[in-house]
C-alpha positions in Angstrom: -39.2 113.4 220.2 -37.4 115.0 222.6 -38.6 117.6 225.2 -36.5 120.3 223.3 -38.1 119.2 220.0 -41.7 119.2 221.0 -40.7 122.3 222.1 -39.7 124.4 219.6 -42.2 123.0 217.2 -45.0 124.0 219.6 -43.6 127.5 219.4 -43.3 127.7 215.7 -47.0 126.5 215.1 -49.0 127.9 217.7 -47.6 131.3 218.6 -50.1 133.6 217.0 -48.7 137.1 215.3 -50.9 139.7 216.7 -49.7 143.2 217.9 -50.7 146.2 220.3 -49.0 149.8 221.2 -45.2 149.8 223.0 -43.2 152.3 223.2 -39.7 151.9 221.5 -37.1 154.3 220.2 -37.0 153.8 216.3 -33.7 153.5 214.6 -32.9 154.4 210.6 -33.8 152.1 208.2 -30.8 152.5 206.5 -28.1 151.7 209.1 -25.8 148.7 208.5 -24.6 146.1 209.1 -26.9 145.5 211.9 -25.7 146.8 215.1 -26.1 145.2 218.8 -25.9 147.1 222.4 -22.3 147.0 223.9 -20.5 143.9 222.1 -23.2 141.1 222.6 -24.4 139.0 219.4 -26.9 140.7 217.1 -29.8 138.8 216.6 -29.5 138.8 212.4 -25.5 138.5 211.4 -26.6 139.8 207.8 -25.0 143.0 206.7 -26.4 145.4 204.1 -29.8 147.8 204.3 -32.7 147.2 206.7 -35.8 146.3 205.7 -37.4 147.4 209.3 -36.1 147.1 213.0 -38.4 145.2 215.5 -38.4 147.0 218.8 -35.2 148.4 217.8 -33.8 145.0 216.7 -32.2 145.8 213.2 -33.5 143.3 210.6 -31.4 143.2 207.4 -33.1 143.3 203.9 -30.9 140.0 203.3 -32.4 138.0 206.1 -35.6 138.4 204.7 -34.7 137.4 201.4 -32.8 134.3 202.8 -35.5 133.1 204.7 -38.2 133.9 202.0 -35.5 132.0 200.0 -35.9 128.6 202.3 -39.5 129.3 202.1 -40.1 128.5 198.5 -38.0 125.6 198.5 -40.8 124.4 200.9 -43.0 125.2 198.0 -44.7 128.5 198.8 -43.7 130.0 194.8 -45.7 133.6 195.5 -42.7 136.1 196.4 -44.6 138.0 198.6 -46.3 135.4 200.3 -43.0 133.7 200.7 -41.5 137.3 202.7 -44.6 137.5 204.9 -43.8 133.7 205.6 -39.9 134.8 206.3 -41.0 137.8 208.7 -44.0 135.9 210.6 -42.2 133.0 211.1 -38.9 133.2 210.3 -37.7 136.9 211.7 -40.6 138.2 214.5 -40.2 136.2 217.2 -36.9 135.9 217.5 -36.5 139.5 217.3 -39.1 140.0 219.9 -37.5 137.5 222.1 -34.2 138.5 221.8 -35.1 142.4 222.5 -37.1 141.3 225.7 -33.7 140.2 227.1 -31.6 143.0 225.7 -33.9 145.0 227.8 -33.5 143.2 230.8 -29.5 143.4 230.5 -29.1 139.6 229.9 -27.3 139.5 226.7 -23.6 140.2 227.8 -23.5 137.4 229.9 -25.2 135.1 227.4 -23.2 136.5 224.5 -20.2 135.5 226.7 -21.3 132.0 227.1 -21.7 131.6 223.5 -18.5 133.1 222.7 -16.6 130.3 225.2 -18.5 127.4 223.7 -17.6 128.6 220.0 -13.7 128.8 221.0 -14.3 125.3 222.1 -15.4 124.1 219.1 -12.9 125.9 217.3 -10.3 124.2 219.5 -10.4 121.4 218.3 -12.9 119.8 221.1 -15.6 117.3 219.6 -19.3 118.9 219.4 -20.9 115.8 221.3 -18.4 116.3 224.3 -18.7 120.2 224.2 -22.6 119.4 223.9 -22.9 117.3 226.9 -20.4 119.9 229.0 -22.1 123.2 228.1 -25.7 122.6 226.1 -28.5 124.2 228.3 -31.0 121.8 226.0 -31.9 118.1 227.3 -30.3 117.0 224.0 -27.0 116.9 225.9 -27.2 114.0 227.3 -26.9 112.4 223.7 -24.4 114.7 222.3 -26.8 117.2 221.8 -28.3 114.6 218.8 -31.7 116.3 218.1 -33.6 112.8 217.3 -35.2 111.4 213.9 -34.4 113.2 210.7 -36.9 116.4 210.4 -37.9 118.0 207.3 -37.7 121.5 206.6 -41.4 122.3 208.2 -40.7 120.3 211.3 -38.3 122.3 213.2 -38.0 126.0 214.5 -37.4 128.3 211.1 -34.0 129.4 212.3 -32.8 125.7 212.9 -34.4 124.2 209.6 -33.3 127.0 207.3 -29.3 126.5 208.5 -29.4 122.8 208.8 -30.7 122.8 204.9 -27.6 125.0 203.9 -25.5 123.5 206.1 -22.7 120.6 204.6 -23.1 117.5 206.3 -20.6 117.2 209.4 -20.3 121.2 209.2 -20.9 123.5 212.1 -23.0 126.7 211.8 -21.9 129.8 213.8 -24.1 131.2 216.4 -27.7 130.7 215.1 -30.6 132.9 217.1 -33.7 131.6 218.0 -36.5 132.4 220.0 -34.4 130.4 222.1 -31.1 131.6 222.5 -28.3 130.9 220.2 -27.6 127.1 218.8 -24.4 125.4 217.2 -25.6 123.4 214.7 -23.7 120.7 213.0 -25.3 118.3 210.4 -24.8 115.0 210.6 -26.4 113.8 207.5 -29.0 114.2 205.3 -31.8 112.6 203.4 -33.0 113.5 199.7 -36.4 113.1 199.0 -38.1 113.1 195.4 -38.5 117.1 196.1 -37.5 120.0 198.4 -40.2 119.2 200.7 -39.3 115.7 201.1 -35.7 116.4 201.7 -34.6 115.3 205.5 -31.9 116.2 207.9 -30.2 114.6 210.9 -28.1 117.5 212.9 -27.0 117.9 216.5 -27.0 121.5 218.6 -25.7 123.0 221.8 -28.1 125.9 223.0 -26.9 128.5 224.9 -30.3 129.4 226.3 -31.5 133.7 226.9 -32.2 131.7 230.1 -32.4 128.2 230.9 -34.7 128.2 233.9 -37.5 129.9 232.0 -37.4 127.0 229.3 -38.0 124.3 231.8 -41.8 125.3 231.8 -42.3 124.6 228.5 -46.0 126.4 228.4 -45.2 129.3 230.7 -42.4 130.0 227.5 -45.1 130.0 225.1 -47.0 131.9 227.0 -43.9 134.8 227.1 -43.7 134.6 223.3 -47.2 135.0 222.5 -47.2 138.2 225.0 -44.1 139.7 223.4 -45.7 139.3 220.3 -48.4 141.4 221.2 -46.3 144.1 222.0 -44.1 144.0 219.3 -43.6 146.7 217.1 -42.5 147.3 213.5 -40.1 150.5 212.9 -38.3 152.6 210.4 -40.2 149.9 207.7 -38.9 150.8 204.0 -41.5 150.9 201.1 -40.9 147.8 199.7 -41.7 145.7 203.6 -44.6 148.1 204.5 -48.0 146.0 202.3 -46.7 143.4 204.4 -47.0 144.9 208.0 -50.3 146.5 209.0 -50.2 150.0 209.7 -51.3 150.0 213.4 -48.5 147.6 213.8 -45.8 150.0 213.2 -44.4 153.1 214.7 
């Protein structure tokens, strides 16, 4: 496994969702499609209603329903258990990650990054080479091949839920994550006897919120589990609000 993997997987198991008071500026729930600061990447490319924003970080009724979508396929068959799933895991701490650096001004730079490595790909160049040129992820030394095949509960939620809609040998647009955006390209895939047996080989190139911070793999951990705590829920609709506590929202 590589250092990457262990990574990420760490982060999606072990960050606990707790929550105390920040101050934020709430936007409408009704805006759409999803808007970002200046002319960075937004954090959720779906268009249509919001469900809620997370520290002002739009989050589109459709990417909950996409993600509580991938969720059943794993087996959870409850809708509602399946949307908490999507938000916990699938929607919060990206959201929280990605506002932390919208804060701190770092997404035009990093949205400009992204932006040169996707008119690579588009180009014509091959994803290993652009991988090992421009991939702030260890993975680039092999192409940006992410290992062993993984099912769909043993990567980060944003990485598993593309890779399992993904064609093999396509490439995904930008995908956020709690760590920064990823080109993902399937390289094949595995079909178990059900959903949750189903494999997938893919490769990636990460363009990292910021690449020193991820070198200390615990200290990162550390960061999400504190923006967590300060997250807040805003502008929730009716429909999303039995499945955020009330002192968690503003």
């Amino acid at each position: 496994m590589t250092r990457f993997q262990s990574g990420i997987r760490l982060i999606a198991l072990s960050v606990v969702v707790a929550f105390s008071g920040c101050e934020r500026r709430p936007a409408s729930a009704d805006e759409g499609p999803p808007a970002a600061p200046g002319n960075v990447i937004s954090c959720f490319p779906d268009s249509g209603p919001l469900a809620f924003t997370i520290n002002g970080v739009p989050v589109p009724e459709k990417t909950i329903e996409r993600f509580a979508a991938f969720y059943r396929e794993m087996g959870l068959a409850v809708p509602d258990l399946a949307k908490r799933k999507a938000i916990e895991e699938g929607i919060l701490t990206t959201a929280a990650v990605y506002s932390d650096y919208r804060d701190n001004g770092k997404l035009e730079e990093w949205t400009k990054r992204v932006r040169e490595i996707g008119e690579k790909l588009k180009g014509g160049e091959s994803f290993a080479d652009v991988a090992k040129s421009s991939s702030d992820c260890p993975t680039k030394e092999q192409g940006g091949d992410l290992g062993a095949p993984f099912s769909r509960d043993k990567n980060v939620a944003a990485l598993s839920e593309a890779a399992f809609s993904l064609k093999v040998g396509e490439v995904s647009p930008p995908i956020v994550s709690p760590y920064g955006a990823h080109f993902l390209k399937v390289d094949s895939r595995i079909d178990g006897s059900s959903p949750e047996r189903d494999q997938r080989k893919a490769s990636h190139i990460l363009v990292a919120f910021d690449s020193d911070e991820l070198k200390d793999a615990s200290g990162y951990r550390e960061k999400c589990q504190r923006l967590l705590k300060e997250a807040r829920f805003e502008s929730v609709k009716e429909p999303f609000k039995k499945f955020i506590p009330v002192a968690h929202r503003r």
